[in-house]
N, C-alpha and C positions, 0 to 999 in steps of 0.2 A: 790265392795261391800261397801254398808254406812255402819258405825259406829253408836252405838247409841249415845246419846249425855244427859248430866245434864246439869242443868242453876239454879243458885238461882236468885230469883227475887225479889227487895227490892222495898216496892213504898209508897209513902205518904198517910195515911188514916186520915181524919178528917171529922164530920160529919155535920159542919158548921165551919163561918167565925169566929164565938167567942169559938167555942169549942177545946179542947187541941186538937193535934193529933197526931197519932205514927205513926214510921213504920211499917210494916207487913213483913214480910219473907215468900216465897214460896219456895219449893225445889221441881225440877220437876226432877225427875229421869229415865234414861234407855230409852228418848225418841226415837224413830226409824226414825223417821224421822222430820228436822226441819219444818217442815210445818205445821205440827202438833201444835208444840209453838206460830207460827205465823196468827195459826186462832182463838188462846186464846186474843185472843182484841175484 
């Protein structure tokens, strides 16, 4: 039986080459299955 699964996800946002940019945080919770995470690209 799979387990569900959490992942936080941190990624570089900027919205050009001279503009500031942060990080973003995602928190994907309770996922059933990782396949799911890996068709979020």
């Amino acid at each position: 039986m799979a387990k569900n699964i959490s992942v936080t996800i941190k990624f570089w946002k900027q919205n050009g080459p001279k503009d500031k940019g942060h990080f973003d945080t995602h928190e994907l919770k309770n996922i059933p299955d990782l396949r799911h995470v890996l068709a979020l690209h």
